[in-house]
C-alpha positions as CSV (number, residue, x, y, z in Angstrom):
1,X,-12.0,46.7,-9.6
2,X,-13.5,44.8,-6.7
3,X,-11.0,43.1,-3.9
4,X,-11.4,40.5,-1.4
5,X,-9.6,41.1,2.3
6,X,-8.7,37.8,3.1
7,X,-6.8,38.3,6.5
8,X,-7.1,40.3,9.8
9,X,-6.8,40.0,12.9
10,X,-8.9,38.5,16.0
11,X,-8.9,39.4,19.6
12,X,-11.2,37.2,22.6
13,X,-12.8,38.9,24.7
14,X,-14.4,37.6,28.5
15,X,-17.2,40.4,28.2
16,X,-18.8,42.6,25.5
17,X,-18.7,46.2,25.7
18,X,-19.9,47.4,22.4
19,X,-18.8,51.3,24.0
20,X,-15.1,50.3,24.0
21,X,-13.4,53.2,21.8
22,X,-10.4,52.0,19.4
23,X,-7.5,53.5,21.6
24,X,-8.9,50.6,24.4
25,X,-9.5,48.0,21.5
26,X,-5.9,48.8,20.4
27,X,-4.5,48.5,23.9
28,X,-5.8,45.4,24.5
29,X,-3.3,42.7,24.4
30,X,-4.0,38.8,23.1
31,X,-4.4,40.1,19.0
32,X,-4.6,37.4,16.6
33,X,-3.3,37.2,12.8
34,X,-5.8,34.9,11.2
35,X,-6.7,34.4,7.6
36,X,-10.2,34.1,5.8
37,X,-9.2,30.4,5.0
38,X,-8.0,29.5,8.5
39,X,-10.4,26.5,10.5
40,X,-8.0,26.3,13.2
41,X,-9.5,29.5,15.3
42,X,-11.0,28.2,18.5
43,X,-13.0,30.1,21.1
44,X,-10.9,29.8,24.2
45,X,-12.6,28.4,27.2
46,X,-14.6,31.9,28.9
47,X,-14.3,33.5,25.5
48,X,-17.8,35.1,24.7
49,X,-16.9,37.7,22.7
50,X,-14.9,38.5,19.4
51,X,-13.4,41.8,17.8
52,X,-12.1,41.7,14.3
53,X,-9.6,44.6,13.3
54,X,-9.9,44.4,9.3
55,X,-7.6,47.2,7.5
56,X,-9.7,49.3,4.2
57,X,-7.5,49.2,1.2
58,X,-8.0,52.7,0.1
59,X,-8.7,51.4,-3.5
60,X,-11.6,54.4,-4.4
61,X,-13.9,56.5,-2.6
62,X,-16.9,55.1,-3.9
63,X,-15.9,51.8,-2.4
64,X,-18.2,49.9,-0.6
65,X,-18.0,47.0,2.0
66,X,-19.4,43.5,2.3
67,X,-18.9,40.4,4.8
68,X,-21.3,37.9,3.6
69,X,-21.0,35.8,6.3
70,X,-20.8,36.5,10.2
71,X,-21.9,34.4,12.7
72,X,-23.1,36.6,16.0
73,X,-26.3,38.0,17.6
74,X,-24.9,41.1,18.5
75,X,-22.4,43.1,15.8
76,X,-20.9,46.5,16.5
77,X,-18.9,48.2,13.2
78,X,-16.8,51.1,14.0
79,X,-14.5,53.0,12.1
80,X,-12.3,55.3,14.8
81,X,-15.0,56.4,17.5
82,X,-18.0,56.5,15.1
83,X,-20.7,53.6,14.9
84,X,-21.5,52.8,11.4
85,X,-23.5,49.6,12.3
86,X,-24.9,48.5,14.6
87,X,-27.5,44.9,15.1
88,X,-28.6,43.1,18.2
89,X,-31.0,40.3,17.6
90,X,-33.5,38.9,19.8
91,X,-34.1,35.4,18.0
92,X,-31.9,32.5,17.8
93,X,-30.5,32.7,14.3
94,X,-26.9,33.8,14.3
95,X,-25.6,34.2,10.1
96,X,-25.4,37.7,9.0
97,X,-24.9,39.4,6.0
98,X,-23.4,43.3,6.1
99,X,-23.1,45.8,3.6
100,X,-21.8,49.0,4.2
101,X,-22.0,51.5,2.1
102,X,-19.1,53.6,0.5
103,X,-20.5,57.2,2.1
104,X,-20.5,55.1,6.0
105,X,-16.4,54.2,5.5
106,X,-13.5,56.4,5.2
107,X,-11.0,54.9,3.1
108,X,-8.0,53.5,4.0
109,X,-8.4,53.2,7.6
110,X,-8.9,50.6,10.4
111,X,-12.9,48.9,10.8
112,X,-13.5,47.2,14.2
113,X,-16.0,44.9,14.5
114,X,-17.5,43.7,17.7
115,X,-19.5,40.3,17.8
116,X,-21.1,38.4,20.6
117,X,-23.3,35.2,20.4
118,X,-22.8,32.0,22.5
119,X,-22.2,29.8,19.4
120,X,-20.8,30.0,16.3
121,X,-19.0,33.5,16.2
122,X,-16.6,35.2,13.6
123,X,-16.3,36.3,10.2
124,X,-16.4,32.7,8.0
125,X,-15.8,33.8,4.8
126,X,-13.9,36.9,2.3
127,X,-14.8,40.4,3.3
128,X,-15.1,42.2,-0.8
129,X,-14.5,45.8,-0.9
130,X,-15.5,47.0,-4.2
131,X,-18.5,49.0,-6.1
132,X,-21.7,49.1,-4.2
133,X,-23.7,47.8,-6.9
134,X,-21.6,45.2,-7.7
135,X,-21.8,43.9,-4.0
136,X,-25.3,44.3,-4.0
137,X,-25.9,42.4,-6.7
138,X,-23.9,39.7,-5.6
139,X,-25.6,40.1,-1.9
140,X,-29.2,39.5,-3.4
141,X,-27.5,36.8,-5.7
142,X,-26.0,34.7,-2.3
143,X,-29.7,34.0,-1.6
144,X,-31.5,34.5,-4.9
145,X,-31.9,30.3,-5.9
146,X,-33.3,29.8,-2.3
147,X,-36.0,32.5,-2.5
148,X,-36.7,30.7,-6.0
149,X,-37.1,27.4,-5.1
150,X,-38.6,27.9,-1.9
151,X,-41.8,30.2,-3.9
152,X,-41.9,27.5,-6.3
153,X,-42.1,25.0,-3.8
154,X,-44.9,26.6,-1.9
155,X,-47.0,27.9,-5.1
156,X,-47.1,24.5,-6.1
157,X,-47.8,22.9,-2.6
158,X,-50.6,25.4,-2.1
159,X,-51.7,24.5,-5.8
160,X,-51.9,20.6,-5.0
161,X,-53.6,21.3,-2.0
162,X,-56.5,22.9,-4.1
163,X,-57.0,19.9,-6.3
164,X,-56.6,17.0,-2.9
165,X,-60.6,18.3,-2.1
166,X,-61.3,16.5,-5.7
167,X,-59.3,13.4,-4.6
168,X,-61.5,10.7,-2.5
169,X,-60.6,9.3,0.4
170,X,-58.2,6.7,-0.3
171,X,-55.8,9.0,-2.7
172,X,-56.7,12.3,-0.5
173,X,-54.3,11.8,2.8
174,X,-51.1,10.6,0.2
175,X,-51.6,13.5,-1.8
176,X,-51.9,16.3,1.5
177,X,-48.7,14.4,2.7
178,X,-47.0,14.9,-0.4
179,X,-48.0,18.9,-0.2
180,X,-47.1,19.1,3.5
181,X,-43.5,17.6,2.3
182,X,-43.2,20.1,-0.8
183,X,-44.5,23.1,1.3
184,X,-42.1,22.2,4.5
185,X,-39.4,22.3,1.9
186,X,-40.5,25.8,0.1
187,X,-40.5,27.6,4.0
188,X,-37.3,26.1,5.2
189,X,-35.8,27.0,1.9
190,X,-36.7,30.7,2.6
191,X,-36.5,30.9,6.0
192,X,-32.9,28.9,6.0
193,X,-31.8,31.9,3.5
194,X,-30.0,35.0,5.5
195,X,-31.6,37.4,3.1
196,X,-35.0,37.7,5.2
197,X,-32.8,38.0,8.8
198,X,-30.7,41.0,7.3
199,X,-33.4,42.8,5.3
200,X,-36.0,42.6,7.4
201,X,-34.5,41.2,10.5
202,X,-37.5,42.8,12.9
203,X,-39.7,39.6,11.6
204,X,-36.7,37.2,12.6
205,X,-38.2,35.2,15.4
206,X,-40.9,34.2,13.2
207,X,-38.5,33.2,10.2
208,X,-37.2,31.3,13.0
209,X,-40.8,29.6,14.3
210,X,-41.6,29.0,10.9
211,X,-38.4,26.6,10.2
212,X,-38.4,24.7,12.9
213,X,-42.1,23.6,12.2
214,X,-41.7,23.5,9.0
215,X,-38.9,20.7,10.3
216,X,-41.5,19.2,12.6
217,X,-44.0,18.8,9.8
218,X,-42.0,17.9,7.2
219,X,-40.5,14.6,8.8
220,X,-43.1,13.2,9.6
221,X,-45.2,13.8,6.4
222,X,-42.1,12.7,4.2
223,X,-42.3,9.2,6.1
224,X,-45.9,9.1,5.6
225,X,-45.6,9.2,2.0
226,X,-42.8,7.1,1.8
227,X,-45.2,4.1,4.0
228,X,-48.1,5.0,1.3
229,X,-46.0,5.1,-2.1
230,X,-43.2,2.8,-1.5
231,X,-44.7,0.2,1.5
232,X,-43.9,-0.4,5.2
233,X,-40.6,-2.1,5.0
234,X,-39.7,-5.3,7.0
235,X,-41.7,-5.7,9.9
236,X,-43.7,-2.7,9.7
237,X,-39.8,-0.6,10.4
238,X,-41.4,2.3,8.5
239,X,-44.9,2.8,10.3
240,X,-43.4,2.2,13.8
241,X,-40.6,5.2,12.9
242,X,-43.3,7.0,11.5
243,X,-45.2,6.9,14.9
244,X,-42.4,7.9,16.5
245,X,-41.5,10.7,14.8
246,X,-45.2,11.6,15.0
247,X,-44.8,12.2,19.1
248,X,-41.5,13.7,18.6
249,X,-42.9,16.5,17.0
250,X,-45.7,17.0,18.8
251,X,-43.5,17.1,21.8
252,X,-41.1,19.8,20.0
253,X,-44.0,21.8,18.9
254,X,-45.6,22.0,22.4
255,X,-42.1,22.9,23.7
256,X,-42.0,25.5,21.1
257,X,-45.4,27.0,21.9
258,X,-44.4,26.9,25.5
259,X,-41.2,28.6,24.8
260,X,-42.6,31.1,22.5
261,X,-45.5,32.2,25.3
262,X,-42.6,32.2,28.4
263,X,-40.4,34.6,26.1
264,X,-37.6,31.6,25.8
265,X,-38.0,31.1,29.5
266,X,-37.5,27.6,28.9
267,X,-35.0,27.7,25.2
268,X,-32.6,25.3,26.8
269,X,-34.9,22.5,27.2
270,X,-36.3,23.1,23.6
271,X,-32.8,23.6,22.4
272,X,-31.7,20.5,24.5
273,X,-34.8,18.4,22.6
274,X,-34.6,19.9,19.1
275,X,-31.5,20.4,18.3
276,X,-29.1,16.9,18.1
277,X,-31.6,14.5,18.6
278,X,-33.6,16.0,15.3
279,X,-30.3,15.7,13.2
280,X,-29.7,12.6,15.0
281,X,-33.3,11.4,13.7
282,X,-33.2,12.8,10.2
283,X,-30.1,10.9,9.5
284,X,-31.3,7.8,10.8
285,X,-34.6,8.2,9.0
286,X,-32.6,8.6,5.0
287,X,-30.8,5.7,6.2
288,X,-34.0,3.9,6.9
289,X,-35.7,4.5,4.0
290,X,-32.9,4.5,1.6
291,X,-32.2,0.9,2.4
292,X,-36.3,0.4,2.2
293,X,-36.6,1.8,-1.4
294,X,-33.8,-0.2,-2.4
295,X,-35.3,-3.4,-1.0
296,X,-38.4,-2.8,-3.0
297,X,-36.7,-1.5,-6.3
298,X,-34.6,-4.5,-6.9
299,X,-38.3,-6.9,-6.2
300,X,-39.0,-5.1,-9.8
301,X,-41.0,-2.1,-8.4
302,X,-40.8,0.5,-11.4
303,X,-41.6,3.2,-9.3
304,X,-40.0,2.1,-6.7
305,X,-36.5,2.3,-8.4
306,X,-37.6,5.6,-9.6
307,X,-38.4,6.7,-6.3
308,X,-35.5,5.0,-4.6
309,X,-33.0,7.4,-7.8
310,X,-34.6,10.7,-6.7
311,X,-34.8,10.0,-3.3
312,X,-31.3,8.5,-2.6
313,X,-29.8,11.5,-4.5
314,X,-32.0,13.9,-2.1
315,X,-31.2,11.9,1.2
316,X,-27.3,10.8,0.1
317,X,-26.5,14.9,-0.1
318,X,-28.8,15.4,2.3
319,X,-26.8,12.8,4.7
320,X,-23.3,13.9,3.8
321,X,-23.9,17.5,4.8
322,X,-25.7,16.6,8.1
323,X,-22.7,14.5,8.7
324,X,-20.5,17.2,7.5
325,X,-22.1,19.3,9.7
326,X,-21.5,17.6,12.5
327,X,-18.1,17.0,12.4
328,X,-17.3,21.3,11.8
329,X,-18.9,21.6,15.1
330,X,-22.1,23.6,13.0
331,X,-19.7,26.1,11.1
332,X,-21.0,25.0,7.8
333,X,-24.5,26.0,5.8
334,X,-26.4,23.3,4.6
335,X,-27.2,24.1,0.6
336,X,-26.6,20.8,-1.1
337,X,-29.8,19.8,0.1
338,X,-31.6,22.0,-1.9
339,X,-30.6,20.0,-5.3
340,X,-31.3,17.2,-3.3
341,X,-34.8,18.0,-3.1
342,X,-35.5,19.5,-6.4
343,X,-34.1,16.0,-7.8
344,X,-36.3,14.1,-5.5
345,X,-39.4,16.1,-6.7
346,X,-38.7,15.8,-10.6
347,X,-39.0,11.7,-10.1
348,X,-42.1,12.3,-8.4
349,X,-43.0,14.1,-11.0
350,X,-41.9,11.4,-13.8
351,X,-44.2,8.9,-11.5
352,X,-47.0,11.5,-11.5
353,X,-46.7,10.7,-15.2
354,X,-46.2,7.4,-15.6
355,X,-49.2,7.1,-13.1
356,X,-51.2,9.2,-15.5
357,X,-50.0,7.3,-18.2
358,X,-51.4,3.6,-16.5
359,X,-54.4,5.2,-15.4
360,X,-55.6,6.6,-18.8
361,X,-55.0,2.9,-20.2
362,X,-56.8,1.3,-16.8
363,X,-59.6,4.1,-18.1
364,X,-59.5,2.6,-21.8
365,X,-59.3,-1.6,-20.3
366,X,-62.1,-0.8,-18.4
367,X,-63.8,0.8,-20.8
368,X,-63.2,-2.1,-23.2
369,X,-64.2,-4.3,-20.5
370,X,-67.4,-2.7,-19.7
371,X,-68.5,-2.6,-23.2
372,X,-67.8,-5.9,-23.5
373,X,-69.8,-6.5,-20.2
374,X,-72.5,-5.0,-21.6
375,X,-73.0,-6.8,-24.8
376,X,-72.9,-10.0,-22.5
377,X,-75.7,-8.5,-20.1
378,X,-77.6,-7.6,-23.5
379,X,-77.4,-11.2,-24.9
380,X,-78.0,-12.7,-21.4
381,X,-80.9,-10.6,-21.2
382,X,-82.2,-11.6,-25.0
383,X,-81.6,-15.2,-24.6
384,X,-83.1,-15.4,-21.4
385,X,-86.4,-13.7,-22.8
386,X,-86.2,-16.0,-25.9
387,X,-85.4,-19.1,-24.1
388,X,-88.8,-18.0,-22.1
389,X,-90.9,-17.7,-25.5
390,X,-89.1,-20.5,-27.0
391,X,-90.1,-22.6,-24.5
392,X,-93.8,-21.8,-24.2
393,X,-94.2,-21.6,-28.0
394,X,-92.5,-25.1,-28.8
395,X,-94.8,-26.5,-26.1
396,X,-98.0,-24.9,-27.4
397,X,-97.1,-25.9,-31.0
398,X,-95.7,-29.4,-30.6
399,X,-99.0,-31.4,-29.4
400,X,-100.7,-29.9,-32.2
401,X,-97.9,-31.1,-34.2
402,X,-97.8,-34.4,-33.0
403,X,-101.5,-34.7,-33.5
404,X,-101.6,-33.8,-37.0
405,X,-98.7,-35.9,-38.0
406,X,-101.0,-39.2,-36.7
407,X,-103.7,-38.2,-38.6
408,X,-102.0,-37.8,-41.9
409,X,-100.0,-41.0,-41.2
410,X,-103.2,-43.0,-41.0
411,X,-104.7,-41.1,-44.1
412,X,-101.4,-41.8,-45.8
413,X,-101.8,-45.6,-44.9
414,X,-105.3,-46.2,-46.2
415,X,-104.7,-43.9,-49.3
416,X,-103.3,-45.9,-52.2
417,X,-104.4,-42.8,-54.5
418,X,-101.9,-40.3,-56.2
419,X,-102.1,-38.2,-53.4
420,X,-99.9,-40.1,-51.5
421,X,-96.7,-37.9,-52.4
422,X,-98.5,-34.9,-51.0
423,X,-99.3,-36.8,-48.1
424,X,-95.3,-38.0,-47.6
425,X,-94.1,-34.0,-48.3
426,X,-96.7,-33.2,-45.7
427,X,-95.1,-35.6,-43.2
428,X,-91.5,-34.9,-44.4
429,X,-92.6,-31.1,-43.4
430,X,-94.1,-31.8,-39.8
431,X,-90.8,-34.0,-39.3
432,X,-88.8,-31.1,-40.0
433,X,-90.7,-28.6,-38.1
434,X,-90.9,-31.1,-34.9
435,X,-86.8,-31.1,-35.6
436,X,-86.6,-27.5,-35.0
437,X,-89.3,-27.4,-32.0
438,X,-86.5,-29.9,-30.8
439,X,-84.1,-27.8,-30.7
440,X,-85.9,-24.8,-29.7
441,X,-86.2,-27.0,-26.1
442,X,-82.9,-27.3,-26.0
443,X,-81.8,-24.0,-26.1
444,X,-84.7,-23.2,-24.1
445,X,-84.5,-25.3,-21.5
446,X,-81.4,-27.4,-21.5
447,X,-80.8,-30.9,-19.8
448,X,-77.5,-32.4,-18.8
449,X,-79.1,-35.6,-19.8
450,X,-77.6,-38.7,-18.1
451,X,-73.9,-37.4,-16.4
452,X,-71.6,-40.4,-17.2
453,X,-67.7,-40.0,-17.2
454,X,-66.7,-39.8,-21.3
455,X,-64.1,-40.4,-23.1
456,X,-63.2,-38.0,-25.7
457,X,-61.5,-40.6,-28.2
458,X,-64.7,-42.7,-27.8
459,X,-67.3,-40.3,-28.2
460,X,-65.0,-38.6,-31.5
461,X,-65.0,-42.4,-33.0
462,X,-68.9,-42.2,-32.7
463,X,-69.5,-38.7,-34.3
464,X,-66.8,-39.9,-37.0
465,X,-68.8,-42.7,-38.0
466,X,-71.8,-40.7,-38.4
467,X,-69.9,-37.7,-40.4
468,X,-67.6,-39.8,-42.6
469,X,-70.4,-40.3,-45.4
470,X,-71.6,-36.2,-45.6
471,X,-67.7,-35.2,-45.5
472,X,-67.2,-37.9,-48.1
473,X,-70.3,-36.1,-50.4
474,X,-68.6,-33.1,-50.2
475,X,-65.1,-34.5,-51.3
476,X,-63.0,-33.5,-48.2
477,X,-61.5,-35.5,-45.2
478,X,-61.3,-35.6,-41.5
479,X,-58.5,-36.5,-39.4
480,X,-58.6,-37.1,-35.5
481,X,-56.0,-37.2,-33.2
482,X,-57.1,-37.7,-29.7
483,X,-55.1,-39.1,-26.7
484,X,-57.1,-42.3,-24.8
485,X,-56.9,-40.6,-21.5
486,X,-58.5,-37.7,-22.0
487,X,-62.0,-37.9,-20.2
488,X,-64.9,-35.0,-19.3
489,X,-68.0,-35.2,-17.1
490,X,-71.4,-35.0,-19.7
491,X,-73.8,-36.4,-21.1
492,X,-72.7,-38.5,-24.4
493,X,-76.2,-37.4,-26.5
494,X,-75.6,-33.9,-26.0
495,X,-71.8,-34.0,-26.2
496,X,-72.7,-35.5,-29.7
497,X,-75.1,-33.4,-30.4
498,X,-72.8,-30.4,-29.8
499,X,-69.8,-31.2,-32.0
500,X,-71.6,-32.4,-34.9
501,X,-73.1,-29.5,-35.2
502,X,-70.2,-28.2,-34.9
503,X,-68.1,-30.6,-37.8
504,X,-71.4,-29.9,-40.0
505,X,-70.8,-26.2,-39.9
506,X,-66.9,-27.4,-41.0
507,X,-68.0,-29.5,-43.8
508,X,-70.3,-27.3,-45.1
509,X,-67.5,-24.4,-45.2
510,X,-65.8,-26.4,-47.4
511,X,-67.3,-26.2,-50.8
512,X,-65.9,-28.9,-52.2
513,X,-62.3,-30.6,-51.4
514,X,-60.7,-29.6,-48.3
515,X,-59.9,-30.9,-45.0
516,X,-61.1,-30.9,-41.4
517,X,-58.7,-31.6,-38.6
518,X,-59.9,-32.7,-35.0
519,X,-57.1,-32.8,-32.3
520,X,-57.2,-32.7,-28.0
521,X,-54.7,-32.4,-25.4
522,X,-55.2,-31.9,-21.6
523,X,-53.9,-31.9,-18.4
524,X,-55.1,-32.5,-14.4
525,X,-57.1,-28.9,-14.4
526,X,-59.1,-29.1,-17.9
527,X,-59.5,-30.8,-21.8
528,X,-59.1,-28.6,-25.5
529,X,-60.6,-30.3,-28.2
530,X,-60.0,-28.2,-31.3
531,X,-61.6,-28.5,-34.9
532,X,-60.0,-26.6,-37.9
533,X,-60.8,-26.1,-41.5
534,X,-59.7,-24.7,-44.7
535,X,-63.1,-23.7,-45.4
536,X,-64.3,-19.9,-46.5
537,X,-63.7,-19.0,-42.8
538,X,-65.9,-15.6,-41.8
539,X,-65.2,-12.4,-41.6
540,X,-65.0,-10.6,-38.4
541,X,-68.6,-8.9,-38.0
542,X,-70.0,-12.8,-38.5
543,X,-67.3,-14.3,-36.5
544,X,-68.8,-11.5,-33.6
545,X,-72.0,-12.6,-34.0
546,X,-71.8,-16.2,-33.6
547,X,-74.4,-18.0,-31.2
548,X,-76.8,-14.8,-31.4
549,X,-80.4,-15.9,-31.6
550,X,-81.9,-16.6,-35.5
551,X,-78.2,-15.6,-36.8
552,X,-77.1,-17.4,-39.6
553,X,-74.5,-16.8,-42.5
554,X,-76.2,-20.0,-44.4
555,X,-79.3,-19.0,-46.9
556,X,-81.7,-22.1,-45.1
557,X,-80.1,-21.7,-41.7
558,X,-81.9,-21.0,-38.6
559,X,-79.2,-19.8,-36.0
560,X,-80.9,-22.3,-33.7
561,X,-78.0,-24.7,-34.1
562,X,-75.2,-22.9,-32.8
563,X,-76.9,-21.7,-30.1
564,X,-78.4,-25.2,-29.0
565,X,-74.1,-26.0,-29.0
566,X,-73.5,-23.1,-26.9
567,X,-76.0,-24.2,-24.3
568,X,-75.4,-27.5,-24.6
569,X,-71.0,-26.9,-23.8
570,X,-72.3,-23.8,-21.2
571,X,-74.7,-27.0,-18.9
572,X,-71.1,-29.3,-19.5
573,X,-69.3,-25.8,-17.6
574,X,-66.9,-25.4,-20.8
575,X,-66.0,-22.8,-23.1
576,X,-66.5,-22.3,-26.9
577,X,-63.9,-19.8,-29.0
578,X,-63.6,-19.3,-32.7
579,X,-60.7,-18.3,-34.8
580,X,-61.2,-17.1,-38.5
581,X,-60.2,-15.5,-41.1
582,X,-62.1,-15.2,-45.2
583,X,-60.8,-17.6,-47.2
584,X,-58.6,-19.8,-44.8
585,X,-60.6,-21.5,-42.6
586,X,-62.0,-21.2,-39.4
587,X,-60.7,-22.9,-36.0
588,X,-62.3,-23.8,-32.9
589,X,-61.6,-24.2,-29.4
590,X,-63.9,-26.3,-26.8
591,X,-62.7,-26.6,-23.0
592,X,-64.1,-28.7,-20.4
593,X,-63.1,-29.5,-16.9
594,X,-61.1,-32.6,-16.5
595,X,-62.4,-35.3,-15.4
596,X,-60.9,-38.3,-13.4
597,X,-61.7,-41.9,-15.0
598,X,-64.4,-43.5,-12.6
């Protein structure tokens, strides 16, 4: 059955004489009752050394001892005359754990232990006597988590710094901050542990170099990242403390190096630098950029207000125990942190993801947008090469054309002969061919015709007039409702020319009764006209094909008319966009600049 000691007694010492025997120690005068709970005990003034007379239950002789936390540089056990422990360090790191074995202690009697160090000093918390696997276990236990975390920390630091020489430029010094943060975190995490000092305590004034730059680093870089992810703050706050941190470090390192090759010739001045000032600036700094990622998370930043949830949990502990600190005059271990940080690193990792997550659906817009790129460099490409051959074919054929239409106009003059119907056919033919060579110019090389300011009710009343008898044939009915102010820069010919095509592909999609419905609406930046049907309407492999060359759903059709309307509302700088659907009609959408009445 295991025990805690929770009381003893204290004496102050002027000197340290770690070869005092117990009959001196028990002579001395000026003992102390104290308890393990007791945060009252102050070093009087000249005090620079402490003994701690702790009675041994005699409870079983297997028992073993463990004080898993005392604060010195230099601890002497003893146990009557006999040292069973002994530990003088050379490196500024003061917490101690000691385990002494049951076949070291005799039960039952008096353990004296002697403790110098300039700073903290004394036994700060329960001394356990019990089995010595029991209080081994719990003394790897005390510093198992940190040893955890901190390896995890560094494997995947290490790991991430393996993938940044895939990352380009822009993404590359971001993602090396964010592994000089997550690595600074994994070695202060081990080297903060007293596991390393009191197993392998000859390697302790590197433990020691290693934490402080890992502090230097890690500031610094955690700043960095902040600036990069989140944004510079008001003014530019966060780059300016950045910089400053920057030559802050740079000064501690150099001060460290210097320290390091005088053999602490000069620790006072490096203690004097690095140790309040650096607390000083790390609480200032989650202070800082707290109230940064705040500002940004309530403009609507998502990961901002991600960011700002991990990150105020990891700087609000991290704050409270450097304040905390502080104010116990340093007689407190900082471990709240440590949740702090693994908080702050799983909402990085839920914006890793949601990063991922945006980029693989910028991947498939882009994608989208390059196909659809593409197919519009394809059909630029294929109109620009027929527009070319249209144009020298139609003025190759046309004076030929022209030519033989006059001839067969004077033959059909002079001939009174029943020949005279083949002769009109003939004519009729040339007409229609010369109709299409028309509009094979047109698409091929298209005028703007005389620019006049229109007015869209006017023109509509025009192309109305010449539709009303073919809509009538077909049994439907049009209906237009256009405003009176409504005006566009064009030609009037060609503006006709566009949207009875346009009505005549309507009328013809009607089969029979049905209705066509012309309506406009605008405002000071452009003009929608709009023309619906209940026609057949298309499906959507015809409606993607639209305005293609020589495409046509009709059995006569050429595909030369939609694309002559296309060119012709392209030269007037507007737009042309259909909406169908088989068997309920078919809508279109024309928009043109507006125009201001002249």
């Amino acid at each position: 059955m295991d025990q805690t000691i929770d009381e003893w007694q204290v004496l102050w010492m002027d000197h340290f004489d770690p070869e005092m025997t117990t009959e001196q120690l028990e002579n001395e005068k000026g003992w102390i009752h104290v308890r393990a709970d007791d945060k009252t005990l102050k070093r009087p003034e000249g005090a620079v050394a402490q003994w701690v007379k702790i009675k041994i239950p005699a409870i079983s002789k297997e028992s073993s001892l463990l004080f898993k936390k005392i604060y010195g540089y230099d601890i002497i056990v003893k146990q009557g005359d006999h040292k069973i422990y002994e530990s003088h360090r050379k490196y500024k790191y003061a917490v101690n754990v000691v385990l002494l074995p049951s076949d070291r202690l005799d039960k039952g009697e008096t353990v004296y232990l002697g403790i110098q160090t300039p700073n903290r000093i004394g036994i700060q918390s329960g001394v356990y006597v019990g089995d010595f696997y029991n209080l081994h276990n719990m003394y790897v236990k005390s510093s198992l988590s940190d040893f955890i975390i901190g390896s995890s920390l560094m494997f995947i630091a290490f790991t991430m710094l393996i993938c940044a020489v895939f990352l380009n430029a822009e993404y590359a010094s971001t993602w090396v901050a964010l592994c000089l943060v997550i690595l600074s975190c994994g070695f202060i995490m081990i080297t903060y542990s007293s596991f390393l000092y009191s197993t392998y305590g000859e390697y302790g004034k590197v433990y020691v170099t290693l934490f402080d730059l890992s502090l230097y680093i890690l500031l610094p870089a955690f700043t960095y990242f902040f600036e990069k992810v989140i944004g510079n703050g008001y003014k530019s706050v966060v780059v300016k403390f950045r910089m400053f941190q920057f030559y802050y470090s740079l000064i501690c390192i150099v001060l460290l190096v210097i320290n390091l090759l005088t053999h602490n010739q000069i620790y006072g001045l490096y203690r004097y630098m690095s140790s309040t000032p650096l607390g000083l600036i790390m609480i200032f700094q989650f202070i800082l950029l707290i109230a940064v990622a705040i500002t940004y998370a309530v403009k609507g930043n998502k990961e901002a207000q991600i960011f700002s949830i991990g990150f105020a949990i990891f700087a609000g502990l991290s704050l409270i125990e450097l304040i905390w600190f502080y104010l116990k005059e340093g007689y407190y271990d900082l471990f709240l942190w440590k949740w702090g940080v693994v908080s702050f690193l799983l909402s990085l990792i839920v914006i890793m993801g949601k990063r991922f997550a945006r980029n693989h659906e910028q991947i498939v817009e882009y994608s989208k947008q390059l196909e659809m790129f593409n197919n519009e460099l394809q059909r630029s490409e294929k109109m620009e090469i027929i527009s070319e051959l249209a144009a020298s074919v139609a003025h190759e054929v046309r004076n030929p054309l022209q030519v033989t239409r006059g001839f067969l106009q004077l033959l059909s003059e002079k001939n009174t002969s029943s020949n005279q119907l083949y002769l009109n056919m003939a004519l009729d033919e040339l007409d229609r061919a010369a109709s299409i060579i028309t509009d094979f110019l047109t698409f091929a090389k298209p005028e703007a015709g005389k620019i006049t300011t229109l007015n869209v009710l006017e023109e509509f009343i025009h192309i109305e007039g010449i539709l009303i008898p073919l809509v009538n044939l077909q049994g439907g009915k049009v209906t237009v409702h256009i405003p009176s102010e409504l005006y566009i820069k064009g030609s009037s010919s060609k503006f006709k020319q566009a949207f009875i095509n346009i009505i005549k592909n309507s009328i013809e999609a009607l089969h029979g009764e049905g209705e066509i419905e012309i309506w406009a609406h605008g405002d000071m930046e452009q003009v929608n006209i709009y023309i619906k049907d209940n026609g057949e309407g298309m499906d959507p492999e015809v409606l993607a094909r639209l305005g293609e060359p020589y495409f046509s759903n009709k059995t006569k059709g050429t595909g030369l008319g939609l694309m002559v309307t296309f060119r012709i509302i392209e030269v007037m700088k507007g737009e042309i966009s259909f909406t169908s659907t088989k068997g309920v009609g078919t809508e279109v959408r024309v928009c043109f600049p507006t125009a201001i009445k002249s």
